[in-house]
Residue frames as qw, qx, qy, qz and C-alpha x, y, z in Angstrom:
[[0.131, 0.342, 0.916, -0.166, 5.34, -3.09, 0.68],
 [0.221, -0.122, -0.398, -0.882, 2.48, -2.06, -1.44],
 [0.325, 0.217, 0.522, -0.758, -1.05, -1.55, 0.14],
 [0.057, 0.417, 0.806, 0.417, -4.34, -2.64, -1.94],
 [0.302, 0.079, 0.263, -0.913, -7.22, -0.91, -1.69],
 [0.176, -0.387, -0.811, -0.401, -10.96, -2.46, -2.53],
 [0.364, -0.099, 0.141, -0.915, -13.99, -0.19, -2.15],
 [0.167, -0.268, -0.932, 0.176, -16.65, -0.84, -0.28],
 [0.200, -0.526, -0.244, -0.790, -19.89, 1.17, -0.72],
 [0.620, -0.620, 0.153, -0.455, -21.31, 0.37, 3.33],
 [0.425, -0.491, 0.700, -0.298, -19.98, -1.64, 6.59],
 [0.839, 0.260, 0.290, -0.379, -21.83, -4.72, 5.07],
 [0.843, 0.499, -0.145, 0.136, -19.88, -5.11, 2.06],
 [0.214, -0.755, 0.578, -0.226, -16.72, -4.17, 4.54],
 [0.583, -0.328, 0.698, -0.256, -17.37, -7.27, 6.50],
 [0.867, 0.280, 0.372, -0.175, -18.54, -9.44, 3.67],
 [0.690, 0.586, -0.370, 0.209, -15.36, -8.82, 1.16],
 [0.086, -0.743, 0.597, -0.289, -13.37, -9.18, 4.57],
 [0.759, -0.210, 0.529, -0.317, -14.74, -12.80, 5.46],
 [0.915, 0.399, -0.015, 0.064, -13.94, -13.88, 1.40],
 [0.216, 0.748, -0.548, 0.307, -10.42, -12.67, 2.19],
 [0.409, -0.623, 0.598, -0.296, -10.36, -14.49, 5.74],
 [0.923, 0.256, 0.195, -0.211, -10.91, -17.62, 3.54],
 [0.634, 0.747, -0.102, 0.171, -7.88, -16.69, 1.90],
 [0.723, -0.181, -0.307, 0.591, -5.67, -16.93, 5.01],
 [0.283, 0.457, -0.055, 0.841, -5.89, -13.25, 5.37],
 [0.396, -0.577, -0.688, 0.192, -6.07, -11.82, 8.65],
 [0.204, -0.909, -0.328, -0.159, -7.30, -8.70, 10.57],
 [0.266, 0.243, -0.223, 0.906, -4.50, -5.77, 11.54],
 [0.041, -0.081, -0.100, 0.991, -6.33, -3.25, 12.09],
 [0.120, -0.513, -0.758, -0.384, -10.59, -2.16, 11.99],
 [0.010, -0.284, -0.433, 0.855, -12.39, 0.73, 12.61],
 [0.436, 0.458, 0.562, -0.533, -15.42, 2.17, 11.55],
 [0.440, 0.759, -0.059, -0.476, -14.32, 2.95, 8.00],
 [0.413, 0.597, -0.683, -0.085, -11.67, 0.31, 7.10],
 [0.948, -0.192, 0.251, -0.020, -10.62, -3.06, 7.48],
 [0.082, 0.768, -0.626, -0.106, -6.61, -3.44, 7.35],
 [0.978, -0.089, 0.184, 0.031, -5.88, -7.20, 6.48],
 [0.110, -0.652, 0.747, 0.071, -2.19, -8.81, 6.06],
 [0.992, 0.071, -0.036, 0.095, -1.86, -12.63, 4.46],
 [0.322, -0.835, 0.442, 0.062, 1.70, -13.45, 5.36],
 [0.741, 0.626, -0.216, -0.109, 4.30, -15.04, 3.08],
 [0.581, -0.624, 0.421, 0.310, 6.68, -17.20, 3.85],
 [0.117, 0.531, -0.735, -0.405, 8.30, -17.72, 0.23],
 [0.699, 0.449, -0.420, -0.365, 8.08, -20.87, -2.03],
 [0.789, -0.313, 0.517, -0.115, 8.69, -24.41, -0.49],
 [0.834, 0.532, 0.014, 0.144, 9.89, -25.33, -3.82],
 [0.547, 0.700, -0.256, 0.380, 13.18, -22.95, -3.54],
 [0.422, -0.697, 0.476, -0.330, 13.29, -23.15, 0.13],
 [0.910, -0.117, 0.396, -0.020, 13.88, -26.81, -0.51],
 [0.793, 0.451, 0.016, 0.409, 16.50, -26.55, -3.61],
 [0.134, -0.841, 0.406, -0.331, 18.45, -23.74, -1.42],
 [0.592, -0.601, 0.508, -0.176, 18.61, -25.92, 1.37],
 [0.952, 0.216, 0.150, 0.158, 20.05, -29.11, -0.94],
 [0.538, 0.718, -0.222, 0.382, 22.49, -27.11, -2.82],
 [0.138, -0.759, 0.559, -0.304, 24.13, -25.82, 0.51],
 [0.872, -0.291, 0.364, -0.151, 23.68, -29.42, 2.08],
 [0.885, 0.280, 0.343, 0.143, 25.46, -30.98, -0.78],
 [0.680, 0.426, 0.133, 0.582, 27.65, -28.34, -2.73],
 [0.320, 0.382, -0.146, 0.855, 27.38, -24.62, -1.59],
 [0.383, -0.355, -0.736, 0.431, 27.02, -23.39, 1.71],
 [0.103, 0.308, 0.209, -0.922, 25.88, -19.76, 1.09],
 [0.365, -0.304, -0.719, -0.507, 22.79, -21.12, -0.49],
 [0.481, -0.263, -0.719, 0.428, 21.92, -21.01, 3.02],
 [0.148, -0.490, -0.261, 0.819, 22.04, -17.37, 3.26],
 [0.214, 0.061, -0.470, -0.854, 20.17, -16.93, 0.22],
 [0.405, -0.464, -0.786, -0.050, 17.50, -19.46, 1.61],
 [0.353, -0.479, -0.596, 0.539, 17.41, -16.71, 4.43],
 [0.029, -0.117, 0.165, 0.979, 16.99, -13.47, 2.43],
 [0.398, -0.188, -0.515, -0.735, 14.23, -14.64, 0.37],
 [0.408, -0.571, -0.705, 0.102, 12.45, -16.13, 3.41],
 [0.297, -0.403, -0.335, 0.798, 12.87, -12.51, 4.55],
 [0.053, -0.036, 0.649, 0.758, 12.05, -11.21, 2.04],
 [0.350, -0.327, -0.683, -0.551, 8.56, -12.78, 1.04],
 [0.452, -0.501, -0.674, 0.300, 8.00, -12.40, 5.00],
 [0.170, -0.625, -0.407, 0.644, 8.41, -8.79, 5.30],
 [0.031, 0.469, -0.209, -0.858, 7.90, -7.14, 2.32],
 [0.319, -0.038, -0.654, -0.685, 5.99, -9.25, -0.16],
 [0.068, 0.481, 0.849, -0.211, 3.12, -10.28, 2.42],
 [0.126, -0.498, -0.480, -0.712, 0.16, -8.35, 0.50],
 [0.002, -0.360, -0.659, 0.660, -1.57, -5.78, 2.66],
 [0.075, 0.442, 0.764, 0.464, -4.74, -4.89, 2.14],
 [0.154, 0.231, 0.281, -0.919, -7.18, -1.77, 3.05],
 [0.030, 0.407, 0.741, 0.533, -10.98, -2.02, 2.59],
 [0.047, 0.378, 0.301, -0.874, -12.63, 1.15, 3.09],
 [0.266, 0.769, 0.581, 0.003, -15.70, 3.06, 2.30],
 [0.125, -0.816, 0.129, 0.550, -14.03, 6.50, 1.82],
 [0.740, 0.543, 0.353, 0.184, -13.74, 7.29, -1.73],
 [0.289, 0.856, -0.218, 0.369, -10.97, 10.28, -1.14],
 [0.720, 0.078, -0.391, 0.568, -7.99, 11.19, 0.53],
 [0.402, -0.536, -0.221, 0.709, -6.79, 13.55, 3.21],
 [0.001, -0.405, 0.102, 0.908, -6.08, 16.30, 1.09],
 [0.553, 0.615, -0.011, -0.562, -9.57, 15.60, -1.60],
 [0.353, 0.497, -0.598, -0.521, -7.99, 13.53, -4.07],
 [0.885, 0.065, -0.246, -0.389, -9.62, 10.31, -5.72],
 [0.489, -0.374, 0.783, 0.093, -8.37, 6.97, -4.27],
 [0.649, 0.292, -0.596, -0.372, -7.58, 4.58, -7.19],
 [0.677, -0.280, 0.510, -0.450, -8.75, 1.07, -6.08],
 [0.047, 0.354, -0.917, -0.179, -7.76, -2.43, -6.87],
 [0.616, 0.189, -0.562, -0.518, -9.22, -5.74, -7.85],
 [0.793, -0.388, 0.382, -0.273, -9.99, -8.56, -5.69],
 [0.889, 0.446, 0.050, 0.091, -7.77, -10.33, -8.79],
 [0.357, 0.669, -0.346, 0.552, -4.82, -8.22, -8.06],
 [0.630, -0.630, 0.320, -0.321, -5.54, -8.85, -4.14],
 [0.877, -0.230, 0.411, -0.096, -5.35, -12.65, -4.53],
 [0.805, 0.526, -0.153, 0.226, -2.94, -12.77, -7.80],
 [0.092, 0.728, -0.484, 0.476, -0.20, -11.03, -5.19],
 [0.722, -0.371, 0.427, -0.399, -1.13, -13.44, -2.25],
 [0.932, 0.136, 0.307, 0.135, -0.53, -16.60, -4.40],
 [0.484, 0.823, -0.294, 0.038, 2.72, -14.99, -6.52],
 [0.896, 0.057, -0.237, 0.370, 5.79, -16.88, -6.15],
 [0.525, 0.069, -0.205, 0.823, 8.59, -14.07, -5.77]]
């Protein structure tokens, strides 16, 4: 699971890129005085959860268990998390490289 990042220069713009996100179905983890941890949760494609669940219904039954991976799948590992912080370094000094509110919401809406 891969972490975003989107900088925020004060608490203000914290709360105000966190509220265009909560539009987005994304919700609060985690908030403290410097960050806002959000999570949008994924449950996979209704498209393939619905041709899984035909195929097994109709020809092969371990479509079934492939209908259950990738709902695992897009449920724990591909739900985009996010981190918006003012802090513009790391722990040990080194630059954080920050992401795109495009790359936030292009991973939130991604099929696989």
């Amino acid at each position: 699971m891969k972490v975003y990042m989107l900088k925020a220069d004060n608490s203000k713009d914290m709360e105000k890129i966190s509220e265009e996100l909560s539009q987005k179905k994304f919700k609060i983890r985690e908030k403290q005085d410097n960050y806002i941890l959000m999570r949008k949760r994924r449950f996979g494609n209704l498209v393939i959860h619905a041709i899984c669940l035909i195929i097994a219904l109709s020809v092969f039954g371990l479509a079934i268990f492939i209908n259950v991976v990738y709902f695992t799948y897009s449920y724990l590992w591909a739900s985009p998390h996010v981190l918006i912080t003012t802090e513009t370094q790391g722990e040990e000094g080194e630059e954080l490289e920050f992401n795109t509110m495009d790359e936030v919401l292009d991973k939130a809406t991604a099929i696989l």
